[in-house]
C-alpha positions as CSV (number, residue, x, y, z in Angstrom):
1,X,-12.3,7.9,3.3
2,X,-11.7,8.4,7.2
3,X,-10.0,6.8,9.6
4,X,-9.9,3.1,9.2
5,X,-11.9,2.0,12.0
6,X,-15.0,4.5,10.8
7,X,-14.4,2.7,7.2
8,X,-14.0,-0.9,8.2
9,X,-17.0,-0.3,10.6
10,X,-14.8,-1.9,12.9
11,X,-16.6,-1.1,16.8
12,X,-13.6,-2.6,18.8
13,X,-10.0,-0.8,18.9
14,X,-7.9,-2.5,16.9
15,X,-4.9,-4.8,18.8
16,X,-2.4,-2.8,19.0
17,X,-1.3,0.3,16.5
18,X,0.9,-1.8,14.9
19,X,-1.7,-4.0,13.3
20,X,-3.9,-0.3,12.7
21,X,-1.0,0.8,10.7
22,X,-0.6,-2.5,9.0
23,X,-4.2,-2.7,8.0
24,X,-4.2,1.1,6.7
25,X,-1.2,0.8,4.7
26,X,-3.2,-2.5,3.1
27,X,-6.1,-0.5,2.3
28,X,-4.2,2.5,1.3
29,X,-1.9,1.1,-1.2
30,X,-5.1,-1.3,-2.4
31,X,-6.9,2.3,-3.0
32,X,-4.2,3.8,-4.9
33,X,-3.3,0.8,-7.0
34,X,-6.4,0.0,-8.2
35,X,-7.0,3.2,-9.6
36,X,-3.3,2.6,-11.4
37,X,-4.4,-0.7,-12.4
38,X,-7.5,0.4,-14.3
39,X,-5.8,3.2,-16.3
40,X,-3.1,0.7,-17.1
41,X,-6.1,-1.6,-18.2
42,X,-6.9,0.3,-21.2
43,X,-3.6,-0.5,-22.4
44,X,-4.2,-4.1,-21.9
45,X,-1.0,-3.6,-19.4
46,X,-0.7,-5.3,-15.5
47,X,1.5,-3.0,-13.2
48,X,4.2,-5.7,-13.4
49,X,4.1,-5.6,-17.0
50,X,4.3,-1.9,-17.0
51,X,6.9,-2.0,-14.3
52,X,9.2,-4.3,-16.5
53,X,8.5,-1.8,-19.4
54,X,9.8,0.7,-17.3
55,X,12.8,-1.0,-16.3
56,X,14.0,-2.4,-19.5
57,X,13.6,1.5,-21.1
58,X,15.9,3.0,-18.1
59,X,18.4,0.2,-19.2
60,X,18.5,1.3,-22.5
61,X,20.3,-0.4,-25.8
62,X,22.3,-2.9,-23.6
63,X,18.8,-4.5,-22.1
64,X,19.2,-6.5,-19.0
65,X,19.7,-10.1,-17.9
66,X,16.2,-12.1,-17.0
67,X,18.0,-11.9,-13.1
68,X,18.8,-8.2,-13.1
69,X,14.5,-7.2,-14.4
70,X,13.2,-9.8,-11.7
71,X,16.0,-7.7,-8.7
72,X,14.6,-4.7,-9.8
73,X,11.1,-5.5,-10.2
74,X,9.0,-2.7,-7.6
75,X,6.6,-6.2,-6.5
76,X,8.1,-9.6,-6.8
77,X,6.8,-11.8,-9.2
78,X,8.1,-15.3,-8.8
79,X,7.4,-16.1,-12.2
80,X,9.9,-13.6,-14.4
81,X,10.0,-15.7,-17.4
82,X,6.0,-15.6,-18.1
83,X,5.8,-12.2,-17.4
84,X,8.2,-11.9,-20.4
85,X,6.6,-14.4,-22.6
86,X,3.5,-12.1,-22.6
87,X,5.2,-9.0,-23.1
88,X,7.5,-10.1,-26.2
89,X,4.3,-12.2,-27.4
90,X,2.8,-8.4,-27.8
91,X,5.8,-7.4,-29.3
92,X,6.8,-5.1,-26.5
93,X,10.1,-6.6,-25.5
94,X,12.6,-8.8,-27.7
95,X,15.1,-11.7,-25.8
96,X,17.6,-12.9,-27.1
97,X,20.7,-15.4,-25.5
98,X,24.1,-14.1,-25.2
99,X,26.6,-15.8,-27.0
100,X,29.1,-16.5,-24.6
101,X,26.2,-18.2,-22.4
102,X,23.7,-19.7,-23.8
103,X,21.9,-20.0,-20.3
104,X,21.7,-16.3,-20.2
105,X,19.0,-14.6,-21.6
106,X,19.0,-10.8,-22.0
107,X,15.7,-8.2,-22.6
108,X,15.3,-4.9,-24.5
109,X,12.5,-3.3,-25.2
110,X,11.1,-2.7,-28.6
111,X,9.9,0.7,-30.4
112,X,6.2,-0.5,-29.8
113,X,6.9,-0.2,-26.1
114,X,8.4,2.7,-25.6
115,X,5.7,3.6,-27.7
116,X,3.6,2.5,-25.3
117,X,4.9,3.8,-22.6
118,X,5.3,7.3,-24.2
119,X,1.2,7.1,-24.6
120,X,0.9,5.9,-20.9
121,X,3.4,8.7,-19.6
122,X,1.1,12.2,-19.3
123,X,-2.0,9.9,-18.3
124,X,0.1,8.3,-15.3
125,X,1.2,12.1,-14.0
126,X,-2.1,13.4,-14.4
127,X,-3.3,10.2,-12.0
128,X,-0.3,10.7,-9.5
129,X,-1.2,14.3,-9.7
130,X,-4.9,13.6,-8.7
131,X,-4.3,10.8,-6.4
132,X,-1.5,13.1,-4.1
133,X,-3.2,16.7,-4.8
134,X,-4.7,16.9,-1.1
135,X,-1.1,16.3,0.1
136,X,1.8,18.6,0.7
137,X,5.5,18.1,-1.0
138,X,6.4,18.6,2.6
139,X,4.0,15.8,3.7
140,X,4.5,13.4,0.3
141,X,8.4,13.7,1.5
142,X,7.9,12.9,5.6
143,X,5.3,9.7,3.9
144,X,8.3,8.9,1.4
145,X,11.2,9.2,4.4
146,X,8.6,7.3,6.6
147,X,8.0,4.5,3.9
148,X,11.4,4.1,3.7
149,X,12.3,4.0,7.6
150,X,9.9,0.7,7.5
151,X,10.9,-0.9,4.5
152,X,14.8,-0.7,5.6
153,X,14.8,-3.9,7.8
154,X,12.1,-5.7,5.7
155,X,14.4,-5.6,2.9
């Protein structure tokens, strides 16, 4: 991988370098995630799946509200409640509705999925190892600071 115009085989200069930077962070992030997505694919797993595993482990015993997974969720997904369904249909999360509000409906995750996330967890740093290796901790941290700079506003 080159510069985005060499890889696009685009001939013209791109609009402005705002829509060059859009378009490489687009292809970027698509390169990295779909090598994520196909380890996670072994597991049967989607990243927002494996995201809300993730979540619900860092919240430990006392779970979290259906509201609090979806505000915390790394992508959006507008449909929280599936995403669920499918995870505690594979036995990796259990729901239950607190009693003083029967709307409510709290999340924990089960032994099987920290089990599965304890298989997941050396595979995952060996890929973020590989995928990052040609980079600096001194260039990872400007990209991290710069990432964050540009998300502030969109937020």
């Amino acid at each position: 991988m080159g510069r985005l115009q060499d890889d696009i085989k685009q001939t013209q200069p791109f609009a402005s370098i705002s829509v060059e930077v859009h378009l490489n962070m687009v292809r970027t992030v698509d390169a990295v995630e779909r090598r994520f997505v196909d380890l996670l694919r072994v597991s049967s797993l989607s990243s927002t799946q494996y995201n809300v595993l993730r979540i619900l482990r860092g919240a430990g015993e006392d779970g979290l509200h259906t509201m609090q997974i979806a505000e915390r969720m790394i992508t959006r997904d507008p449909d929280i409640t599936r995403l669920l369904d499918r995870l505690e249909k594979r036995e990796l999360i259990s729901r239950c509705r607190v009693s003083h509000d029967r709307r409510c409906v709290k999340a924990h995750i089960t032994p099987a999925g920290l089990g599965l996330l304890a298989e997941l967890e050396e595979p995952l740093m060996a890929l973020h190892r590989e995928t990052f290796k040609h980079m600096s901790d001194e260039s990872l941290q400007t990209l991290n600071t710069l990432l964050e700079e540009l998300r502030g506003p969109l937020a």
